[in-house]
C-alpha positions in Angstrom: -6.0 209.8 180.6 -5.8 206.6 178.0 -3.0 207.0 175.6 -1.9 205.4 172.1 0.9 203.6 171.7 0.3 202.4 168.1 4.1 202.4 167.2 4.9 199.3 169.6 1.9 197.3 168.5 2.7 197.8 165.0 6.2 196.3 166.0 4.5 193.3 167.5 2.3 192.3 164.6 5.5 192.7 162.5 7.9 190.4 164.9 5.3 187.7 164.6 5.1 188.1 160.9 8.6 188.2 160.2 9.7 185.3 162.8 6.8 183.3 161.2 6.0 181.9 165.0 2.5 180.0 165.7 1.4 180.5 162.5 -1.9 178.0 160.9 -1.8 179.2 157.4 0.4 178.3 154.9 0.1 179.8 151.3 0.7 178.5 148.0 2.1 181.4 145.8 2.7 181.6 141.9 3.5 178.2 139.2 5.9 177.4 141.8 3.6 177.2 144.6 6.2 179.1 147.0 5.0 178.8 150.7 4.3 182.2 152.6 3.0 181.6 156.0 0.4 183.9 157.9 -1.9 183.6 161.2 -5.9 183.2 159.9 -6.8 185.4 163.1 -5.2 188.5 161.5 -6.2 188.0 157.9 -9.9 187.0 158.9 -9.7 190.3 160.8 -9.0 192.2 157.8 -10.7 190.7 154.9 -14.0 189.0 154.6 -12.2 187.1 151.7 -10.3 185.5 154.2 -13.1 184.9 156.4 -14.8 183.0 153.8 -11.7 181.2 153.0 -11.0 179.8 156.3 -14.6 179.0 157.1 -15.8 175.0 157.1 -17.2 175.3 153.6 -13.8 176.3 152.2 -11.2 175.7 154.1 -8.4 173.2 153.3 -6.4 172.1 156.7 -3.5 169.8 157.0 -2.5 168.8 160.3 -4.5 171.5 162.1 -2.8 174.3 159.1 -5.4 176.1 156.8 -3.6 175.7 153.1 -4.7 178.5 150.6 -3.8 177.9 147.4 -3.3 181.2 145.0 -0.8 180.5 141.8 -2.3 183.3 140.3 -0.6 185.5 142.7 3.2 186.0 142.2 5.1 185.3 145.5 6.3 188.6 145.7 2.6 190.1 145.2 1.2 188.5 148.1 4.2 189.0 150.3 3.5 193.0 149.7 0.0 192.4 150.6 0.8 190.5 153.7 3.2 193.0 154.8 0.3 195.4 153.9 -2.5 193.5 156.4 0.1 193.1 159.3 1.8 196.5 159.0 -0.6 198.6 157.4 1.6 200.6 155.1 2.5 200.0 152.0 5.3 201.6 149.7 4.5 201.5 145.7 6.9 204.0 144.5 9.6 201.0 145.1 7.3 199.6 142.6 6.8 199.2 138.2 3.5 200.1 137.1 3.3 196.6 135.8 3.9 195.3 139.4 1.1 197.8 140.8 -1.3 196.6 138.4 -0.7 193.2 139.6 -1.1 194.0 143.2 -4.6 195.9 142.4 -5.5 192.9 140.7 -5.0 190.5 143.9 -5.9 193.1 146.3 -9.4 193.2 144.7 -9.9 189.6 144.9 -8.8 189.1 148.1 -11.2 192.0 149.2 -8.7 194.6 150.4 -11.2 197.6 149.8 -8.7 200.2 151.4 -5.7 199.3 148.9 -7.7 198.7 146.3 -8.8 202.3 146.5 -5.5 203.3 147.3 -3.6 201.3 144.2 -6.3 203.0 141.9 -5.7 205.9 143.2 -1.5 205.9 142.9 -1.9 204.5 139.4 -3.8 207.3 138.5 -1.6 210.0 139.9 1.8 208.6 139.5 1.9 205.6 136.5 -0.4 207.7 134.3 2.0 206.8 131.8 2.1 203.4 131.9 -1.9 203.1 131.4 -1.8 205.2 128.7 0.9 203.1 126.5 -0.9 200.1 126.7 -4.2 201.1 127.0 -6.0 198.7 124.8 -4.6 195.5 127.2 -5.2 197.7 130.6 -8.9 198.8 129.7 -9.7 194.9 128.8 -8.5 194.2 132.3 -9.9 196.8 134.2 -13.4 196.2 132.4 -13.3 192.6 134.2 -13.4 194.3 137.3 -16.3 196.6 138.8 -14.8 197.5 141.6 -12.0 199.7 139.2 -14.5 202.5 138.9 -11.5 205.0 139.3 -9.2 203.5 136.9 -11.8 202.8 134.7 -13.3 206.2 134.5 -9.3 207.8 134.1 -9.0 205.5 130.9 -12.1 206.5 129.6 -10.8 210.3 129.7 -7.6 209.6 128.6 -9.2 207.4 125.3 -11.4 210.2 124.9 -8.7 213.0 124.2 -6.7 210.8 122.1 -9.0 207.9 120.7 -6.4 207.4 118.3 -4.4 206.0 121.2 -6.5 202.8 120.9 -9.1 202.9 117.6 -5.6 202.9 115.5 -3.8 200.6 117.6 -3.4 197.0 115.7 -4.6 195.4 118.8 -8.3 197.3 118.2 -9.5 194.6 117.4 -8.9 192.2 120.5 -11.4 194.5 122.0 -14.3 192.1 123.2 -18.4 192.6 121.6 -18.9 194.1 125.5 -16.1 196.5 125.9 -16.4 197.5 122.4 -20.5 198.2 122.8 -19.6 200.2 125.8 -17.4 202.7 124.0 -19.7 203.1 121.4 -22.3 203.6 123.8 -20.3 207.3 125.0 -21.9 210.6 123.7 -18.2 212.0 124.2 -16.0 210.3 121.7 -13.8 212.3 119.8 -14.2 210.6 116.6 -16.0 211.7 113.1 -18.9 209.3 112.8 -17.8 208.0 109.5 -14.2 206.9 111.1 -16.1 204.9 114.0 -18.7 203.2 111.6 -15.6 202.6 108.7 -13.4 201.1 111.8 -16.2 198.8 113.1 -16.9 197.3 109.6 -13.2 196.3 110.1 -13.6 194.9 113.5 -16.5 192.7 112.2 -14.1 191.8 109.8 -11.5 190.7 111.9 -14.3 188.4 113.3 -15.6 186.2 110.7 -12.1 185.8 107.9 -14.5 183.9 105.6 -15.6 187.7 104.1 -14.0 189.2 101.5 -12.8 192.6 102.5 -14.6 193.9 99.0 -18.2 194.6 99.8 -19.0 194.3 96.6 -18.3 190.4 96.4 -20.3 189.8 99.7 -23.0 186.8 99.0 -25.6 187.8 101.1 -24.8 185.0 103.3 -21.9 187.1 104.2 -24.1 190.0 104.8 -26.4 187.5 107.4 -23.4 186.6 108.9 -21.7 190.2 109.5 -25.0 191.5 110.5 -25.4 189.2 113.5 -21.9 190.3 114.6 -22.3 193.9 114.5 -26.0 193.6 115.4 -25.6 195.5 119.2 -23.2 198.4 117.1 -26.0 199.4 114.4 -27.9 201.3 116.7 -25.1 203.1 118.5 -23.6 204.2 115.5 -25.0 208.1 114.3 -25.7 207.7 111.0 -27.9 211.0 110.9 -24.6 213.0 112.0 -22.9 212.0 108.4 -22.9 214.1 105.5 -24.6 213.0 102.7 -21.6 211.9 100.9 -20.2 209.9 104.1 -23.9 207.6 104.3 -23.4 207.4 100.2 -19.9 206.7 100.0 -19.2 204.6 103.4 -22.7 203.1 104.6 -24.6 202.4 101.1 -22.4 199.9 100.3 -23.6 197.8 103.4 -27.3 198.8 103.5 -28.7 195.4 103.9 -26.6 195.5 107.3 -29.2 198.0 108.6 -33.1 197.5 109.3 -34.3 198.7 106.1 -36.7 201.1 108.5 -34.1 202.8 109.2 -32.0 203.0 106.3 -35.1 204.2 104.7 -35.5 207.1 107.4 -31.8 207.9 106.8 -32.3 208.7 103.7 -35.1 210.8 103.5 -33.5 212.5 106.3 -30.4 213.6 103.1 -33.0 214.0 100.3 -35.3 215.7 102.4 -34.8 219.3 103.9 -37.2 219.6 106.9 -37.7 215.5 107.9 -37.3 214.6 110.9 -35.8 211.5 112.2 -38.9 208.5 112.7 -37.1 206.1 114.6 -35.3 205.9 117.5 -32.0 207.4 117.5 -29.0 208.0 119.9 -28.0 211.7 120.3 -25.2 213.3 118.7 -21.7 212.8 120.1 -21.0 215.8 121.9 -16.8 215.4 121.8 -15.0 218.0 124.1 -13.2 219.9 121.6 -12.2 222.3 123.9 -11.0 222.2 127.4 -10.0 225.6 129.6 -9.3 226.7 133.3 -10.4 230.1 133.2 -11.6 232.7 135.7 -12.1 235.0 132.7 -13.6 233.5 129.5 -16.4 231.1 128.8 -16.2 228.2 126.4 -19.1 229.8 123.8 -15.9 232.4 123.4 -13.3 230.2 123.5 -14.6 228.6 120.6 -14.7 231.5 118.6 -11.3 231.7 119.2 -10.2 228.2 118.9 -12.2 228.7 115.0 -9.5 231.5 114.3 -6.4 229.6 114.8 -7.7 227.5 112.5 -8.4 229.9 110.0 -5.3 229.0 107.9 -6.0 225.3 108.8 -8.3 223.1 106.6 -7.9 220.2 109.2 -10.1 220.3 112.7 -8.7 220.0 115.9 -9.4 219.0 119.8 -7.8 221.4 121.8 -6.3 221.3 125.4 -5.3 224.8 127.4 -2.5 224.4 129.6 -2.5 227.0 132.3 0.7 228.5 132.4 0.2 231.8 134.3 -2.6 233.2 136.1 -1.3 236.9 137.2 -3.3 236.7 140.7 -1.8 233.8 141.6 1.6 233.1 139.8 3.2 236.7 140.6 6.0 237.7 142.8 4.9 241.0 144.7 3.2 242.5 142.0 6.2 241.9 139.5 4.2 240.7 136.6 6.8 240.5 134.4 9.9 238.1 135.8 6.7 235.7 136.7 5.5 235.8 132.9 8.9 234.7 132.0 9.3 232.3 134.5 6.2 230.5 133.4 5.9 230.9 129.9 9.1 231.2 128.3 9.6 228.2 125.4 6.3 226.7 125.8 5.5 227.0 121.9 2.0 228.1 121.3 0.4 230.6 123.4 -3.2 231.9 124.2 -2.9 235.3 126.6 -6.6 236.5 127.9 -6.9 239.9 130.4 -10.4 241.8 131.6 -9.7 244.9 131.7 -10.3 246.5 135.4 -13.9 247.3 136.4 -15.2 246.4 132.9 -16.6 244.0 131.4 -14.4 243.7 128.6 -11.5 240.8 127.6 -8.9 241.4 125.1 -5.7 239.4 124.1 -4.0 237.6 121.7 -2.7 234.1 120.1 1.0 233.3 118.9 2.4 230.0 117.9 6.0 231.6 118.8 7.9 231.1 121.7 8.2 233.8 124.2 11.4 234.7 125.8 14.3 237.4 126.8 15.6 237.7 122.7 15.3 241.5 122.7 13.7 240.9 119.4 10.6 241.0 117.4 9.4 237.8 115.8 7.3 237.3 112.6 4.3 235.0 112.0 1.0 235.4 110.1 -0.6 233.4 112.2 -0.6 235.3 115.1 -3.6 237.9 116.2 -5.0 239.9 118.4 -9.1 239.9 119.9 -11.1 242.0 121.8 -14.9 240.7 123.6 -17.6 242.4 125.4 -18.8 240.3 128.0 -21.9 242.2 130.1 -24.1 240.7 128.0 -22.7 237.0 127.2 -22.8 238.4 123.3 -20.5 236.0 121.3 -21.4 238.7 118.5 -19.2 241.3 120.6 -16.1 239.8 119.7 -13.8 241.0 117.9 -10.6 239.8 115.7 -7.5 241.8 115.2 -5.6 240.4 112.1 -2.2 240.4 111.5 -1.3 243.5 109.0 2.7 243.2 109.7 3.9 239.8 110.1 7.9 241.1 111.1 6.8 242.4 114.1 4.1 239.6 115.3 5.4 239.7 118.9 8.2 241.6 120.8 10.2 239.7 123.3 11.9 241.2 126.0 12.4 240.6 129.5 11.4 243.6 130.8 7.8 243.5 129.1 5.3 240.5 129.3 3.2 239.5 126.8 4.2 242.4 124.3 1.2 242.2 120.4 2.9 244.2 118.0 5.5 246.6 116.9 4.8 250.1 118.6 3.5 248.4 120.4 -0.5 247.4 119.8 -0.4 246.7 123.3 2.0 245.8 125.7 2.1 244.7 129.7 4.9 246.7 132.0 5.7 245.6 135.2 3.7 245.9 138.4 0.1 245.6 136.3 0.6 248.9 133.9 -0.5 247.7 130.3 0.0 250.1 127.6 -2.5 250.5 124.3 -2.0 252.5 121.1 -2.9 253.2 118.2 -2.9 250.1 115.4 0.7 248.9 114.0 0.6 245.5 113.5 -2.7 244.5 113.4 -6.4 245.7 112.5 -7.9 248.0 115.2 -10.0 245.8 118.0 -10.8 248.9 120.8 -8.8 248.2 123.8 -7.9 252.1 125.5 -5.4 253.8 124.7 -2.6 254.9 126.6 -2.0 253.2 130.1 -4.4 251.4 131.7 -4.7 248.3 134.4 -6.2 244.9 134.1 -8.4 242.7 137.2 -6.3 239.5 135.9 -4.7 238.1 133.1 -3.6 234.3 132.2 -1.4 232.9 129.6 -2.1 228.9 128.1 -0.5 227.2 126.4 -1.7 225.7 123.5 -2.0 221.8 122.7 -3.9 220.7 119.6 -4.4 217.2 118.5 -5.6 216.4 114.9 -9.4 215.0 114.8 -8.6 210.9 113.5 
C-alpha cells in the first residue's frame, strides 16, 4: 500500500530554499537590485515564465548562474512568491491590500496561474475595502491586465452601485479613451443620461485646455478638435433616453459635435409623437435600481414598493435589501420573536414581507424606525403597511395601507416581533401566531382577522443611495 508523506518533502524543498545551497539563479529585486537566490529546476517546474526565462534565447548566465533581473518587483514581493513556489502556501492576511495588489501584479507576470486566481479571489473577499477607496487608480490597473477577470468584474459591480464613487472623483478624468469607452459601453450604469453626457463634455475638456469651458465662445475649430476626442463616446451616449428639456438644455449647445443624421433623428424623435428612432442606436441603460434576496416577493412587486417609500421623496433612489432575518432559517426553535430581535434590532430602516400559510397572499409593512425592546410606540408618517395577491403575478393586486395615526407607527416590545400599529393592525407573537384586526393606524389592506400563521416571513433592511 503506497503512502504520502508530503509533510517531509515540503520540509526538504524549504531547507534547500532557506540554506540557499546549490543554487544557479540569482535574482535582481527592486531599484536596489537586492539578490534573492533560487534553483531554475524548481521555478521552471512551476512556471512556464520561468521556463522561458531560463531557456537559450533569454537567459543571462554568469559563471554557470542564470541572473534574472526584475526591479519592478519589490524584494519582499518576490521573496513571498518564492516562498510560495517552494512551499506552496501562502499567508496574505499578514499582508496590506496595497502589498496584495503588488503580489497579484508580479504573480501574473511571472505566470503563477494558481495565485493569481487565488490573490483575486482574497482581494475580493477580504480587502473589498481597499478597492473600493481608490477605485479610479485600481480599475486603471486591473484594466492592463486580462487575466484579472475576477477583480475586474467585482469593480465593475461595485462602480455600478455607487458610480459616484469614481464619475465624481477629481481623478475622473485620468481615466484613459479605452477604459472610459468600456464603461460607457455597459447597459447597467446607474447614471441619468444627461449626468454621463454633461461629465464627458468635461473629460474632453480636461483633454484639449486650448477650449474655453463656455460653449458658446467655441470657434468651430474647437468644435473639430473636441469632436475627434470624444468621437468613440457619441455613439454610446443615449440621447433618445433624455427628456426633451435635457437634449435642449445640455446637448443643443454642442450639436455640431454629433453627425447631423442623428441629431436630426433626435429631434424629430422630441417634436414628433409616434417616430421612431432611424439610426442605429444603443439600448437603454437598464441600471439595477433594485436588488433583493427573497423567497417570497418578485422584483415587478418590489418596485411598487420601493415607488411608495418614495412617495414623500421628490429625489430617485437605487436601492439595496439587506437580509436581516429570514424566519425559516434565523429562528431558535420556533421562537420567532428573541431571533427578530436579535437580528433586527437598531438597523434603521426596515422592510418586513410574510405569505400567509397556504395562500397566495404577502402582506407587510415599511418603517424608517428602529426596532427594539423600548416598550413603546413610535411615530412616523412615513411608515405603512401593504397587502399583494400573488396567484396570478397581478402587480394590480397590491395594495397600500397608509398611515392614518402617525403616534402609534410601530410598537416595540420584546415580546412581539414586527408589531404595524396601535391595537394592533397586525402583530407577530411568538412561536409563528400573528394576530390581525380591525384598522387603527392605517387604511384597511385585507389581511384576516384574528390569529392566523404565516409559511415565512423576512425582515431587510433598507439601504438607499441618491441617483448622481
Amino acid at each position: 500500500m503506497a503512502i504520502t508523506l508530503w509533510g517531509d518533502l515540503i520540509k526538504d524543498y524549504q531547507q534547500l530554499y532557506e540554506n540557499k545551497e546549490n543554487y544557479d539563479v540569482i535574482i535582481y529585486t527592486g531599484e536596489d537590485n537586492i539578490e534573492l537566490y533560487a534553483h531554475s529546476i524548481i521555478l521552471c517546474c512551476r512556471s512556464e515564465y520561468f521556463r522561458a526565462a531560463f531557456s537559450s534565447n533569454w537567459a543571462e548566465k554568469k559563471d554557470g548562474i542564470f541572473i534574472l533581473r526584475k526591479s519592478n518587483i519589490l524584494p519582499d514581493i518576490f521573496e513571498i512568491i518564492l516562498r510560495f513556489v517552494y512551499y506552496g502556501t501562502i499567508n496574505l492576511f499578514e499582508l496590506k491590500g496595497s502589498e496584495i495588489l503588488k503580489l497579484l501584479i508580479a504573480s501574473d507576470e511571472l505566470g503563477l496561474d494558481k495565485l493569481t486566481k487565488y490573490t483575486q479571489e482574497f482581494l475580493i473577499k477580504h480587502q473589498s475595502e481597499f478597492l473600493k477607496n481608490d477605485s479610479i487608480e485600481i480599475l486603471k490597473l486591473i484594466y492592463q491586465h486580462e487575466t484579472f477577470t475576477e477583480l475586474w468584474n467585482f469593480s465593475l459591480d461595485a462602480l455600478f452601485e455607487e458610480p459616484a464613487v469614481i464619475f465624481e472623483s477629481p481623478d475622473f478624468f485620468k481615466l484613459s479613451e479605452t477604459l472610459l469607452e468600456s464603461l460607457l459601453k455597459r447597459n447597467d450604469l446607474l447614471l441619468d443620461e444627461t449626468i454621463i453626457w454633461n461629465k464627458i463634455i468635461k473629460w474632453g475638456l480636461s483633454r484639449d485646455e486650448t477650449i474655453d469651458n463656455d460653449v458658446s465662445k467655441w470657434t468651430q475649430n474647437d468644435f473639430n478638435n473636441m469632436k475627434q476626442i470624444l468621437h468613440k463616446f457619441i455613439p454610446l451616449i443615449r440621447f433618445y433616453d433624455m427628456t426633451s428639456e435635457e437634449f435642449y438644455k445640455s446637448v443643443v449647445p454642442y450639436r455640431d459635435l454629433l453627425p447631423s443624421e442623428l441629431f436630426l433623428d433626435i429631434l424629430k424623435i422630441h417634436m414628433v409623437s409616434d417616430a421612431k428612432p432611424n439610426v442605429e442606436i444603443p439600448p437603454s441603460r437598464n441600471p439595477k435600481r433594485f436588488t433583493l434576496n427573497s423567497t417570497l416577493i418578485n422584483e415587478e412587486n418590489l418596485k411598487i414598493l420601493a415607488g411608495w417609500i418614495e412617495l414623500k421623496d421628490t429625489k430617485k433612489y437605487s436601492y439595496r435589501f439587506n437580509l436581516l432575518y429570514r424566519n425559516s432559517q434565523d429562528s431558535y426553535d420556533g421562537s420567532d420573536v428573541a431571533s427578530f430581535h436579535e437580528h433586527c434590532d437598531n438597523k434603521g430602516p426596515t422592510l418586513m414581507i410574510a405569505k400567509i400559510k397556504d395562500k397566495e397572499h404577502l402582506f407587510g409593512g415599511y418603517t424608517p424606525l428602529n426596532w427594539d425592546c423600548s416598550d413603546i410606540y413610535k411615530s412616523s408618517s412615513e411608515s405603512f403597511i401593504f397587502s399583494i395577491t400573488t396567484n396570478n403575478n397581478n402587480i394590480k393586486t397590491a395594495k397600500l395601507g397608509r398611515i392614518k395615526n402617525p403616534q402609534h407607527s410601530i410598537f416595540c416590545y420584546c415580546g412581539y416581533g414586527p408589531t404595524f400599529g396601535g391595537g394592533h393592525d397586525f402583530v407577530c407573537q411568538n412561536y409563528g401566531i400573528w394576530l390581525g384586526n380591525n384598522p387603527y393606524s392605517y387604511s384597511q389592506i385585507n389581511i384576516p382577522k384574528g390569529q392566523f400563521k404565516v409559511d415565512d416571513y423576512e425582515i431587510f433592511q433598507i439601504i438607499k443611495k441618491e441617483l448622481l
